[in-house]
N, C-alpha and C positions, 0 to 999 in steps of 0.2 A: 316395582311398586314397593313401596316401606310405610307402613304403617308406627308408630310412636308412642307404647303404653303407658299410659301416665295415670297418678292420680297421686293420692297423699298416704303417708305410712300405712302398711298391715290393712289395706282394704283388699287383697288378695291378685295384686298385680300379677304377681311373678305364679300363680296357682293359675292366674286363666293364660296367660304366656307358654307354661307348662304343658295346659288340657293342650293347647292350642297348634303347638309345633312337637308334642309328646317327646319333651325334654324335659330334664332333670334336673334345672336350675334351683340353686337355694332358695327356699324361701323363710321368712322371718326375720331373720336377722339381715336379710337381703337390704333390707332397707338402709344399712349403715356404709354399703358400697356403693362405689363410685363406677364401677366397670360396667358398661350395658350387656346383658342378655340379646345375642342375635338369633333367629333363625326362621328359616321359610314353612310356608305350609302352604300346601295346595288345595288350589279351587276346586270344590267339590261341584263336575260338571256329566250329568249324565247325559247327556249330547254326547259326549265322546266315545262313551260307552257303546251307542248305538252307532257310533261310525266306526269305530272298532268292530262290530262283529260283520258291519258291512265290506270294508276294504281286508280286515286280517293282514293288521300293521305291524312289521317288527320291533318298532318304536313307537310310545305314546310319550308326547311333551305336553302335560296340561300347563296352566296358568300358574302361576306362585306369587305369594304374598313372602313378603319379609317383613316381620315382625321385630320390634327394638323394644326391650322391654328395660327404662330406666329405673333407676333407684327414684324411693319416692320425694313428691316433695313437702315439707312442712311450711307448716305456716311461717312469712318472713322469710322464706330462703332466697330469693331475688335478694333483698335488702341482705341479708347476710351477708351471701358468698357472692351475688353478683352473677357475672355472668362466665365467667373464666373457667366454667366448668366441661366436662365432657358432654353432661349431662343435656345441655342444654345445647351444644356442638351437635350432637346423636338427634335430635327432635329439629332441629331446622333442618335437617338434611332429608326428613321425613316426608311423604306426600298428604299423610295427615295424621291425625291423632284419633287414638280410644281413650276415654277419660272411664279409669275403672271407679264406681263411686260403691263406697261401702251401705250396703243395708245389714245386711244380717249381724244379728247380735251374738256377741261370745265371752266372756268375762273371762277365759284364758286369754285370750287377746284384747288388750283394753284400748282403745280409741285414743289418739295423739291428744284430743283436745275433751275429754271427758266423757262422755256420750257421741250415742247415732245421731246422727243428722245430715241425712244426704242432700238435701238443698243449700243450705251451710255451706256442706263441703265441694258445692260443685261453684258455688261463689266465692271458694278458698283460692280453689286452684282457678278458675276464670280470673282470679285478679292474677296470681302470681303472674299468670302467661302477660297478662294487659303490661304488669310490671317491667317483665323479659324485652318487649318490645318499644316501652316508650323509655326501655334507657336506649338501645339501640336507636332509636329515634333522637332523643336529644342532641347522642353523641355524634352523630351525622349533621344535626342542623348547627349545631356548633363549628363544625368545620366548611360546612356551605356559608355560613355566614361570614367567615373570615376570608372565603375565597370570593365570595362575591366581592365587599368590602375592595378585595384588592383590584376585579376585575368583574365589568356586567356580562353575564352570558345567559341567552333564552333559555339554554337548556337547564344549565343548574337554577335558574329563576323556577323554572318549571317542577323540579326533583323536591326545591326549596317546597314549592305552594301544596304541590301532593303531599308532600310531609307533616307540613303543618295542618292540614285537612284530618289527616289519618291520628293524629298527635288528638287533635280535639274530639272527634269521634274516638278513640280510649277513653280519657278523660272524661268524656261523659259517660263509660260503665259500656259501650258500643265495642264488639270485636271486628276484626278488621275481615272477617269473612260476611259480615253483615252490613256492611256501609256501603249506601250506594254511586261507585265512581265507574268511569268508562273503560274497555275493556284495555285500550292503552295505558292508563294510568295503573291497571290492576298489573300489566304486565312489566312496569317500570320499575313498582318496587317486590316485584314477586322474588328478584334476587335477594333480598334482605335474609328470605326465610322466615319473615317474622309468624310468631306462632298463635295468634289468633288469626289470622288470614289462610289456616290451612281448615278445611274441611275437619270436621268432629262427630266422632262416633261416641257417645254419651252410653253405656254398659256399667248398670243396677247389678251389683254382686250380689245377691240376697242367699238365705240360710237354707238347708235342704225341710227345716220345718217351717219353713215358708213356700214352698213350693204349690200349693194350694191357694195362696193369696196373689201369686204372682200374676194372676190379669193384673188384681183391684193397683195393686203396689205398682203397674206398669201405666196404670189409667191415671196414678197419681201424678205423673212426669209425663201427659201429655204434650204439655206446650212447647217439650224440648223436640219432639217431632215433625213443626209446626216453623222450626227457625230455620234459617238460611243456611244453607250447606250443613246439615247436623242431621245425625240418624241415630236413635237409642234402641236399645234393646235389653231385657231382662235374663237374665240367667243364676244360675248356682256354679259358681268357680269350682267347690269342694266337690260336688257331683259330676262335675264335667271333670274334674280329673280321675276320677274312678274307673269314666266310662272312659278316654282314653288309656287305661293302663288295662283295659279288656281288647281280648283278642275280636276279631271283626261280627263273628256268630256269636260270642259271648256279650259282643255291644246288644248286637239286636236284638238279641233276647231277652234282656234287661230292658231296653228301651220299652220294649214293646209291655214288659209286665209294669214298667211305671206310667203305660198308657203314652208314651211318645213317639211321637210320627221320626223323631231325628233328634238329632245329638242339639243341643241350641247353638256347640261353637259353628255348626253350618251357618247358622243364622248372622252370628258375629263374621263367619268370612263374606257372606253373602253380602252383606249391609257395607263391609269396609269396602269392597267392589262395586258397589253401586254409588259409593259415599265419592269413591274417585270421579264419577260421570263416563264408567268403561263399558265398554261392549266388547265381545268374544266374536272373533272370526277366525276359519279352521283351515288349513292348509294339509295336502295330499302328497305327498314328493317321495316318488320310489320307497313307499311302504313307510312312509315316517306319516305320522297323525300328529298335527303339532296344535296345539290353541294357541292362539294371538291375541293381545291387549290392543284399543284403538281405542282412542276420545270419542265417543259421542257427537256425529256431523262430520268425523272426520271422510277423506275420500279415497277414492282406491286408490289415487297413487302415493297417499301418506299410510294405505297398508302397506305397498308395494314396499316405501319405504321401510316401515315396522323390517318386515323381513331379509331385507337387502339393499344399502343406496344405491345400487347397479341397476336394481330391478325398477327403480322411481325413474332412474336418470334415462334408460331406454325403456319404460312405460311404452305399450303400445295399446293393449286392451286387458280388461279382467273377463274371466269367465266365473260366472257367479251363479249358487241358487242356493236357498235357504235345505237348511240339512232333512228339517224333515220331508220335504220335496225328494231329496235324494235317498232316502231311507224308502220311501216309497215307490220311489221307478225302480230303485234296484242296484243298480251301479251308473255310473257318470254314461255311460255307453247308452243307456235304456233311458236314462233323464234324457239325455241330448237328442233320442230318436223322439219323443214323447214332447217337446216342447217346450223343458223344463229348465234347460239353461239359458244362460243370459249372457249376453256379451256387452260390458259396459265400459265407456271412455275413463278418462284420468278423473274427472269432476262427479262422478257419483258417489253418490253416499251411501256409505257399506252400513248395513244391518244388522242388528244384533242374529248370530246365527246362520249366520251363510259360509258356505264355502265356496275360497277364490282359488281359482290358479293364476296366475298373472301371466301374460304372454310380455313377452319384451325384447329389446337386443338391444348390445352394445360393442 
């Protein structure tokens, strides 16, 4: 999974990147670079914790996030530079975006376009992306057009008319993760990459003397919680990097004197996990605890797959039971005397939460 940090100069990208994967990346001047920021950060899952103290695994594999944290964008930069950049190379290869939007005020760092204005700025960069994609769009129906021209084919007729569909809905101010076409068509041009069609986590940077207003400041951007594939959330970049550069009993004890249940990047990795449409299922194999990513409907033998194409292609049953079931009987030995596990064919639908073993042969 890769997530895609975006937004416009000095709204504190590279500072929530930082809290985020507790690296040391430059900030400030970061903005005049072209090189992306990479790094992973794990899913904060205590489920594992408790199957940890159950089985006493040599190895624990949680879930990871990879994080692409690019240089920002300004106003006009599509019409500027186009698209030849890396920058924009780095974010189509993304499974979706964070849009960091500047609130908090500081007059040592002064705003690319004069003042705060986070609605503004979230219609800055909602165009640039619209821009990104409807050159890539032209420049493909310009070459459909010339091939049909020489030759009729249903299928490029077909590429043609999605295109043109998607081309009008930009155009009218619509992203392409909000328009509603058939799951065919969504999968035709999902090779494009194009960057309003990836799912958008919307992340209010605000001031640490904002931290008191942060409902009302949150309640102000409800509507963006309310749209199609998009998930926001509020936090302090400058605070959350403090508290990661504290040691683990050092966090919580600050957390807790600033009256906080959790760090808020939980909340940011949580949301960019949920923003994918994933669910966690957990695997047992000679003392390895591993967590697994699966789409939402997906079925046991597209786990099977996750973990092995050997194990898809001789599928023969899963044995399945939601962990805290097994937390409770005791070990897989005392579940299975107890009634607890399950043995389920290729077509079911894995759960958020359950542990598989997967029987098979090949």
């Amino acid at each position: 999974m890769k997530i895609g940090i975006v937004g416009l100069p000095y709204v504190g990208k590279t500072s929530i990147f930082n809290a985020l994967t507790q690296s040391g990346a430059e900030t400030g001047t970061y903005t005049g670079k072209k090189q992306s920021n990479i790094s992973a950060v794990t899913v904060p899952d205590e489920r594992l914790n408790s199957l940890a103290e159950l089985f006493n695994p040599k190895q624990i594999t949680p879930v990871r996030i990879d994080y692409v944290d690019v240089a920002g964008f300004s106003k006009g930069e599509i019409e500027r530079n186009g698209l030849g950049t890396e920058v924009i190379a780095d974010l189509r290869q993304a499974d979706a975006l964070a849009h960091i939007v500047r609130v908090f005020e500081d007059d040592s760092v002064p705003h690319t376009d004069g003042n705060v204005d986070p609605k503004r700025d979230i219609e800055t960069l909602d165009l640039e992306l619209t821009l990104a994609d409807l050159h890539i769009i032209d420049k493909r129906l310009e070459r459909l057009n010339r091939e049909l021209r020489a030759k009729k084919s249903p299928v490029l007729e077909n590429e043609h008319s999605v295109l043109e569909q998607c081309k009008a809905e930009l155009e009218s101010g619509i992203p392409l993760r909000e328009i509603d076409i058939t799951p065919e068509k969504k999968q035709m041009i999902r090779g494009y990459g194009f960057l309003t069609q990836k799912p958008i986590l919307v992340i209010l940077n605000i001031g640490e003397n904002q931290l008191d207003e942060a409902e009302q400041i949150h309640g102000r951007f409800a509507e963006y919680g309310d749209k199609t594939q998009t998930e926001f959330t509020t936090i302090s970049a400058k605070l959350e990097m403090e508290i990661a550069q504290l040691e683990a009993e050092d966090a919580r004890i600050f957390l807790a004197e600033m009256g906080l249940e959790e760090s808020a990047l939980n909340r940011v990795i949580q949301a960019s996990y949920r923003l994918l449409g994933l669910i966690t299922f957990f695997t047992v194999v000679s003392k390895d605890l591993r967590a697994w990513t699966l789409r939402q409907g997906h079925t046991a033998v597209d786990a099977a797959a996750t973990i092995h194409t050997d194990m898809a292609r001789g599928f023969i049953r899963a044995e399945t039971i939601h962990w805290k079931k097994l937390v409770h009987g005791g070990n897989m030995a005392k579940a299975k005397a107890l009634g607890l596990l399950r043995l389920e064919g290729r077509d079911y639908v894995v759960q958020d939460g359950e542990v598989l073993t997967i029987r098979f042969n090949v």
